[in-house]
TORGU-830213 format. One record per residue (C-alpha): residue in three letters; x negated, z negated, y. Coordinates in nm, 3 decimals. Example, Ala and Ser with C-alpha at 12.3 -4.5 7.8 and 13.67 -1.06 7.14 Angstrom:
% TORGU-830213
<atom aa="ALA" c1="-1.230" c3="-0.780" c2="-0.450"/>
<atom aa="SER" c1="-1.367" c3="-0.714" c2="-0.106"/>
//
This chain:
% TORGU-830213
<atom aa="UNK" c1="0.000" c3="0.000" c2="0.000"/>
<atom aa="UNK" c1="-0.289" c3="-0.083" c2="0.222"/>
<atom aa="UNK" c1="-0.440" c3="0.254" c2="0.119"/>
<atom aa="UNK" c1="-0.073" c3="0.450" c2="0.249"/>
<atom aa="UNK" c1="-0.070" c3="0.271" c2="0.606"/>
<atom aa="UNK" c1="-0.486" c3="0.370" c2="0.700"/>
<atom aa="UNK" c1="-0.400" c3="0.699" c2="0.573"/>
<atom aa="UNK" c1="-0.061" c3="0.672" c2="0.794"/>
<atom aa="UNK" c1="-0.208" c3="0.542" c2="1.088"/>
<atom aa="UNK" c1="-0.442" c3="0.869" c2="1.218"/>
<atom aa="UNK" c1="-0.109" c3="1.087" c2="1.176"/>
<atom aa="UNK" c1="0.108" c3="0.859" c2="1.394"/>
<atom aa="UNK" c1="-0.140" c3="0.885" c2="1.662"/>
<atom aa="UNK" c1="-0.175" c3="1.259" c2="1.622"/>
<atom aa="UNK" c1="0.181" c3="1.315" c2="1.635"/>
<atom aa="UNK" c1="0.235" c3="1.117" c2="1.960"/>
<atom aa="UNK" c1="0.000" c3="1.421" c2="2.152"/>
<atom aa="UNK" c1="0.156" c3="1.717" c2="1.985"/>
<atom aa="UNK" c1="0.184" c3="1.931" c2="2.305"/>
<atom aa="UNK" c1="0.551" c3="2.055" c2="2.348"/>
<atom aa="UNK" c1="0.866" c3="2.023" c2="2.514"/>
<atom aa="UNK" c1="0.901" c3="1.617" c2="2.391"/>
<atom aa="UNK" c1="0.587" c3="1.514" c2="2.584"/>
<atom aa="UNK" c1="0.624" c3="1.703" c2="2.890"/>
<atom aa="UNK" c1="0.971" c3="1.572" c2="2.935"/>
<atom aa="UNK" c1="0.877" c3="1.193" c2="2.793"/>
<atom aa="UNK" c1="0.601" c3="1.220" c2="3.086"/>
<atom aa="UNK" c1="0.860" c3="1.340" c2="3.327"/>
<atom aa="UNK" c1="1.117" c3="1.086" c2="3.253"/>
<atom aa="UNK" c1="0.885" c3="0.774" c2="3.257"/>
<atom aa="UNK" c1="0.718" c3="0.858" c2="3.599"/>
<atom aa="UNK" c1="1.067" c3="0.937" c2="3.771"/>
<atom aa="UNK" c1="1.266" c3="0.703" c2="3.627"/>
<atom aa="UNK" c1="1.102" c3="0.387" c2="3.475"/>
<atom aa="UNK" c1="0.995" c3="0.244" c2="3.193"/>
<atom aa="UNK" c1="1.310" c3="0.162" c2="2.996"/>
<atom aa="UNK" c1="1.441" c3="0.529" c2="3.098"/>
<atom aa="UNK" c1="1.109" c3="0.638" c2="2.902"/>
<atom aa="UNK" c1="1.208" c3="0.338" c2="2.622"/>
<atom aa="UNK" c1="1.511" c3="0.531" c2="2.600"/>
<atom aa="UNK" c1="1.461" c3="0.868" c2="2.584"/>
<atom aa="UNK" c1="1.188" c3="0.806" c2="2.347"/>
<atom aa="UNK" c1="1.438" c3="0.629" c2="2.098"/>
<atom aa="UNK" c1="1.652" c3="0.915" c2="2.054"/>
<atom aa="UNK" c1="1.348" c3="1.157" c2="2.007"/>
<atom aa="UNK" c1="1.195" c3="0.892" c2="1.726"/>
<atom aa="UNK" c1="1.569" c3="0.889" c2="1.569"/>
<atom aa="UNK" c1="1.584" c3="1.255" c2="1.553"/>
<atom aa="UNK" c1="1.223" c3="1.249" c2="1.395"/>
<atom aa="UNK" c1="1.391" c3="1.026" c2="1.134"/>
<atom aa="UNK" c1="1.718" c3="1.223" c2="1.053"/>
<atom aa="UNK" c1="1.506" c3="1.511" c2="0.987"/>
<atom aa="UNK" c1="1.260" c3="1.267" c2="0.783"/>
<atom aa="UNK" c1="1.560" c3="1.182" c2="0.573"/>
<atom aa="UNK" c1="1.707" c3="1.556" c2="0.516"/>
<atom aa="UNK" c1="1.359" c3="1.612" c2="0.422"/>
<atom aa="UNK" c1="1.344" c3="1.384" c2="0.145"/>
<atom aa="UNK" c1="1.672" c3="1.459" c2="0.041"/>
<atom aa="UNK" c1="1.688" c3="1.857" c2="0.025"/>
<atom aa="UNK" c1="1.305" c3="1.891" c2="-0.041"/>
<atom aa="UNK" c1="1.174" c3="2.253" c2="-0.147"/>
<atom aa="UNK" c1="1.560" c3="2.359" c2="-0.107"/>
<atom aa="UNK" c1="1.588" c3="2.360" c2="0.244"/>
<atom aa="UNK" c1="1.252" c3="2.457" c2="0.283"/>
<atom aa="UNK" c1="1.377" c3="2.801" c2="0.117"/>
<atom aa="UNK" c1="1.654" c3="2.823" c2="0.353"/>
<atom aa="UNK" c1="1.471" c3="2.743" c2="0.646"/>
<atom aa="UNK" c1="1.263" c3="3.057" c2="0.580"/>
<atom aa="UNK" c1="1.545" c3="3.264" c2="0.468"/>
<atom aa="UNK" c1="1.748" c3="3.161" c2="0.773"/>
<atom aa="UNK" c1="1.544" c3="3.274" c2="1.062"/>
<atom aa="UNK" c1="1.900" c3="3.224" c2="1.313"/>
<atom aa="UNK" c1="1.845" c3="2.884" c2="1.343"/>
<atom aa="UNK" c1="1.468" c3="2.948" c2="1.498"/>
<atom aa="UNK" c1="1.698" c3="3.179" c2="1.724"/>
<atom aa="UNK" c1="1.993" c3="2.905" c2="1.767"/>
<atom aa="UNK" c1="1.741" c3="2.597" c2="1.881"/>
<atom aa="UNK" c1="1.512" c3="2.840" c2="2.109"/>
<atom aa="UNK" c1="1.833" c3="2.973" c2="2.318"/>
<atom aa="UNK" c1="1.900" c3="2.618" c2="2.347"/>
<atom aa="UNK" c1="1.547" c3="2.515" c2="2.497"/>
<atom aa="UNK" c1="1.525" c3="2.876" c2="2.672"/>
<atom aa="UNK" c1="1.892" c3="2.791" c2="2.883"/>
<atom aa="UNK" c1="1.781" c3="2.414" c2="2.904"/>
<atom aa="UNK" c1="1.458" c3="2.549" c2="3.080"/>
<atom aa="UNK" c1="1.613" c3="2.778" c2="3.295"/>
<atom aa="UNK" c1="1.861" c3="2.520" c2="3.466"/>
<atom aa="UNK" c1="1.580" c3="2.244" c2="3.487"/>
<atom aa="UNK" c1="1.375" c3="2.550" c2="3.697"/>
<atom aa="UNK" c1="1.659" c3="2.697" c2="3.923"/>
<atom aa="UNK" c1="1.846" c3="2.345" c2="3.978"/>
<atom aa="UNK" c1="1.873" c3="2.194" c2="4.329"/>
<atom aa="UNK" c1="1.708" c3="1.890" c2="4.422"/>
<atom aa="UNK" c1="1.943" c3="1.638" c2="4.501"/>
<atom aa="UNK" c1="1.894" c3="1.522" c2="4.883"/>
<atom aa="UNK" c1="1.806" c3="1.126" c2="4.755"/>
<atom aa="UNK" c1="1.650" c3="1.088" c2="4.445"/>
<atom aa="UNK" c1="1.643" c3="0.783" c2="4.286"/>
<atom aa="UNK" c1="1.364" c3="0.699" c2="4.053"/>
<atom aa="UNK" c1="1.528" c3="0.362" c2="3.848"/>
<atom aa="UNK" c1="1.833" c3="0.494" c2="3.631"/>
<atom aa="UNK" c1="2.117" c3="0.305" c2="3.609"/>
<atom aa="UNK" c1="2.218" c3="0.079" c2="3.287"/>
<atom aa="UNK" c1="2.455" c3="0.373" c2="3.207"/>
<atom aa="UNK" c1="2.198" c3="0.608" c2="3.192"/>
<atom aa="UNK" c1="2.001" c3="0.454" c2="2.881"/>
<atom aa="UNK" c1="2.262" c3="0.605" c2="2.625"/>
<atom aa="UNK" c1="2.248" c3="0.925" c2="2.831"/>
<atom aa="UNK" c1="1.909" c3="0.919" c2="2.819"/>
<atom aa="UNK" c1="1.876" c3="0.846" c2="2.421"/>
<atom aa="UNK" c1="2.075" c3="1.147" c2="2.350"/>
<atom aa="UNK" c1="1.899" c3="1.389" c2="2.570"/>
<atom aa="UNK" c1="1.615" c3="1.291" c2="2.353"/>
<atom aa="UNK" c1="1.724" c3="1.311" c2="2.047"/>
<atom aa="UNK" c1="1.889" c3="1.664" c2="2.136"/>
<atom aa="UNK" c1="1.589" c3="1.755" c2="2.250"/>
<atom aa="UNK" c1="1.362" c3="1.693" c2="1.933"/>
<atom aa="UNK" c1="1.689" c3="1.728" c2="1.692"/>
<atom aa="UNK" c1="1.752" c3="2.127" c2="1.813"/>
<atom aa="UNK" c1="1.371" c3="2.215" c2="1.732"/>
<atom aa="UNK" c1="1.400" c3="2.338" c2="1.356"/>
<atom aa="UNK" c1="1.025" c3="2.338" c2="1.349"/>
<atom aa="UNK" c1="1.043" c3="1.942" c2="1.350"/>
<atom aa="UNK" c1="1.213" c3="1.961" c2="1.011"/>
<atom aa="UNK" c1="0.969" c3="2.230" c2="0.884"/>
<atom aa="UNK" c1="0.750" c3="1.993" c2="0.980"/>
<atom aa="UNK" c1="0.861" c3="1.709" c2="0.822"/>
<atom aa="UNK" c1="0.941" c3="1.895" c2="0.522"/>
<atom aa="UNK" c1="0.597" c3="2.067" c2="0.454"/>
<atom aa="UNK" c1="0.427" c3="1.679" c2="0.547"/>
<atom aa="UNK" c1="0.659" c3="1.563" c2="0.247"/>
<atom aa="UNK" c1="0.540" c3="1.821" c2="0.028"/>
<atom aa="UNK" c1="0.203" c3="1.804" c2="0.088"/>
<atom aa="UNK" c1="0.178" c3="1.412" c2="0.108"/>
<atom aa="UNK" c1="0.451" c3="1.349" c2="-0.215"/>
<atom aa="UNK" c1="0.254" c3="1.392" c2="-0.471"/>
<atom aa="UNK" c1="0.001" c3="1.140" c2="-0.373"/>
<atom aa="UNK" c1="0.210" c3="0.904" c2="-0.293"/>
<atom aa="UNK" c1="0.322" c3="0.964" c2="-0.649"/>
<atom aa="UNK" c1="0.665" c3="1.027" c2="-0.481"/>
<atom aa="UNK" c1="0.737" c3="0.722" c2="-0.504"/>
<atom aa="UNK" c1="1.030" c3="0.582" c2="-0.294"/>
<atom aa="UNK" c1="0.870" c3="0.244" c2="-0.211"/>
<atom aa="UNK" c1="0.520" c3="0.396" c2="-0.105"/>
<atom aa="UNK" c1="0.717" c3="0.751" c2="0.120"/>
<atom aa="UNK" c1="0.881" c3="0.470" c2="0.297"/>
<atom aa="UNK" c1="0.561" c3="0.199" c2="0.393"/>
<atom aa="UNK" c1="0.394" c3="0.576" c2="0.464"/>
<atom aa="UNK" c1="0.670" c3="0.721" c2="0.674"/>
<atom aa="UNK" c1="0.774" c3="0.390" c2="0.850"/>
<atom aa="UNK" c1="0.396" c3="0.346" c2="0.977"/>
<atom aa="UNK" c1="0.389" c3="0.683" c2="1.107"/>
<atom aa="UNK" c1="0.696" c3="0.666" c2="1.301"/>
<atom aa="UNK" c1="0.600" c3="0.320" c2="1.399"/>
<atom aa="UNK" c1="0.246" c3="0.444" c2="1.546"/>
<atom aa="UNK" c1="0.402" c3="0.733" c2="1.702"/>
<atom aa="UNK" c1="0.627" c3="0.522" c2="1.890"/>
<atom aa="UNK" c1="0.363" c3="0.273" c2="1.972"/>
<atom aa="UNK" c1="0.149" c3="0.528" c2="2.139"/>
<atom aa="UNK" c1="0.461" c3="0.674" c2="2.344"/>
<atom aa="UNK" c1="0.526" c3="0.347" c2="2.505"/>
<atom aa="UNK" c1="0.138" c3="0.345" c2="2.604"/>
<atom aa="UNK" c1="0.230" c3="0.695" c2="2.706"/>
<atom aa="UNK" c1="0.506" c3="0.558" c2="2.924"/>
<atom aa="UNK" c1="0.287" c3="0.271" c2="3.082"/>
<atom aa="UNK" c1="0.045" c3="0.535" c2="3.210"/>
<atom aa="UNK" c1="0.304" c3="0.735" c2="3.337"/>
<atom aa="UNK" c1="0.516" c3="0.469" c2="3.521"/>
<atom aa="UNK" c1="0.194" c3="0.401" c2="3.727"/>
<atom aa="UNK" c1="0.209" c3="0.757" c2="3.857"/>
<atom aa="UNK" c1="0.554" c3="0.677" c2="4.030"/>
<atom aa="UNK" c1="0.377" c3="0.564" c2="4.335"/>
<atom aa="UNK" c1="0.198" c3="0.927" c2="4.373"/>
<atom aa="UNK" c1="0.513" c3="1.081" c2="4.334"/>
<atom aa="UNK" c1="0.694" c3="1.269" c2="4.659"/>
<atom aa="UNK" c1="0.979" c3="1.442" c2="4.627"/>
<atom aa="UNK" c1="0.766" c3="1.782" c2="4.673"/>
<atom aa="UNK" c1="0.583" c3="1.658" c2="4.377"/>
<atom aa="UNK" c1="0.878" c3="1.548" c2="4.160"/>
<atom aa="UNK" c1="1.039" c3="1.923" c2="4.208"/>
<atom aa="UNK" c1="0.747" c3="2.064" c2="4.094"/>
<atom aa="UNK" c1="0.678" c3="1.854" c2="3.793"/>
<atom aa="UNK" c1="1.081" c3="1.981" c2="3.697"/>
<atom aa="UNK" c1="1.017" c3="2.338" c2="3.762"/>
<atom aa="UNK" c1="0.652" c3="2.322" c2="3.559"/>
<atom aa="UNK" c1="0.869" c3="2.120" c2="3.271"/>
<atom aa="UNK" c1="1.116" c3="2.391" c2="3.313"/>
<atom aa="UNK" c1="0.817" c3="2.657" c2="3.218"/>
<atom aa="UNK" c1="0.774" c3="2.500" c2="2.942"/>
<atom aa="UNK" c1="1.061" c3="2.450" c2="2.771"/>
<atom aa="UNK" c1="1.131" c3="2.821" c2="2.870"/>
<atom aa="UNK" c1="0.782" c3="2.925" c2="2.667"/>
<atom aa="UNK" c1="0.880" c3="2.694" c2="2.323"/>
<atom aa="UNK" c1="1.192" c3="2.872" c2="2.313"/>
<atom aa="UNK" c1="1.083" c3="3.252" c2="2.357"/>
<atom aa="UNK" c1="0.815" c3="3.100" c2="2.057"/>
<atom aa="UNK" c1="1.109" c3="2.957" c2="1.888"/>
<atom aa="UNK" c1="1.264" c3="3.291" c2="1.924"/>
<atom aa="UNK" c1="0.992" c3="3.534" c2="1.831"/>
<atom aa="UNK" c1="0.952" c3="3.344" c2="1.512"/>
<atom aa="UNK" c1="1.311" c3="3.423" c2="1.414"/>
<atom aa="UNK" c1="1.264" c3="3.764" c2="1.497"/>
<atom aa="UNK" c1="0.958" c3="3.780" c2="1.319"/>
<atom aa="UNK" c1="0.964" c3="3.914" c2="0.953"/>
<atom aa="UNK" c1="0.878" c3="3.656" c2="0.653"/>
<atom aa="UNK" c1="0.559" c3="3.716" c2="0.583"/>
<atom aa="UNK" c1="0.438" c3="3.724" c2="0.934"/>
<atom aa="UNK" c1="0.558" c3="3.381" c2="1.004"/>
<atom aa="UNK" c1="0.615" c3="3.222" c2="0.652"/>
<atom aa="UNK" c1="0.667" c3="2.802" c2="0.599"/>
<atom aa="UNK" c1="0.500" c3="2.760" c2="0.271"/>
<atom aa="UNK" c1="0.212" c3="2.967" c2="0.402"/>
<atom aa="UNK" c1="0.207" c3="2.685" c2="0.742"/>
<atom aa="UNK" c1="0.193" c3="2.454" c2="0.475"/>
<atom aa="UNK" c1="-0.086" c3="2.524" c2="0.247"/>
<atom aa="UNK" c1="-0.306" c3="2.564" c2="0.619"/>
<atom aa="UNK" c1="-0.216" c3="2.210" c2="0.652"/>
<atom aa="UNK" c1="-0.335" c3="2.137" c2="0.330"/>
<atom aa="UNK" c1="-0.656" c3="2.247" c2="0.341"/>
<atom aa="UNK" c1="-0.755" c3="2.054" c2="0.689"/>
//
């Protein structure tokens, strides 16, 4: 068991500074809004992490098949991020903006972000190759997939509320000027994952295939 959470540990951390549309808006929201917005927000991405975990387990080399037989649902979730991205860009400033959200906001905020993460298929492709790969030596056993998986989703969530510390303290550098542009650049962003998202359902199989993601994982 000690062996599972070392070996746990590194991939937590890892995770946590995966570049994409999470981090960027993670960043956004803590700086803006405050640290429990952050809290928030980063609740309903770790939840979405572990509904997918849990489909994972349960539909296994199944779903993976589908997921690579299905290529809409690369083009469903990047529309979503592609729209989401647009709005965030062209939107209005509001004349006063206020950077604590309101105790009403938290639930708001906790399903933005699991929206966010839940709409990326690639997090379940994800989370579906890491079982594959990882399974068998974890003897795919139930007891030693959950001390494994709990301790990554624990570290992961660990390092985002360090993220979120570092970020509240930009709040003081942060002018309204500078605030529009930090939503327009997130905006860019989430525009560019879902073109990605896109092109990969467009793309034939063998030019973007799951099991082939996989086996590169493997070997690193």
């Amino acid at each position: 068991m000690i062996e599972d959470i070392q070996a746990a540990i590194p991939l937590g951390f890892l995770l946590s500074f995966m570049i994409g549309p999470v981090f960027f808006v993670l960043l956004e929201t803590s700086a803006t809004k405050g640290f429990r917005a952050g809290v928030s927000l980063d609740i309903g991405v770790i939840f979405a992490d572990l509904v997918f975990l849990l489909i994972a387990y349960f539909s296994s080399y199944q779903l993976l098949e589908n997921l690579s037989n299905e290529p809409g649902l690369f083009v469903f979730g990047g529309m979503i991020l592609l729209v989401y991205g647009i709005v965030l860009f062209v939107k209005k400033p509001k004349k006063k903006t206020h950077l604590q959200a309101t105790k009403g906001n938290y639930l708001g905020l906790f399903v933005k972000g699991f929206l966010l993460n839940f709409i990326n298929i690639g997090v379940l492709a994800f989370w579906l190759g890491l079982i594959i790969v990882v399974g068998p030596s974890l003897d795919n056993s139930p007891d030693r997939m959950i001390v494994f998986f709990g301790t990554v989703l624990l570290v992961y969530f660990g390092t985002d509320l360090l993220k979120i510390l570092l970020a509240k303290q930009l709040k003081r550098y942060l002018t309204q000027e500078r605030i529009v542009l930090i939503k327009k650049g997130l905006g860019i962003v989430l525009v560019i994952c879902g073109i990605v998202l896109i092109v990969k359902g467009f793309l034939p199989k063998d030019k973007f295939d799951i099991q082939d993601e996989i086996e590169k994982i493997e070997k690193l």
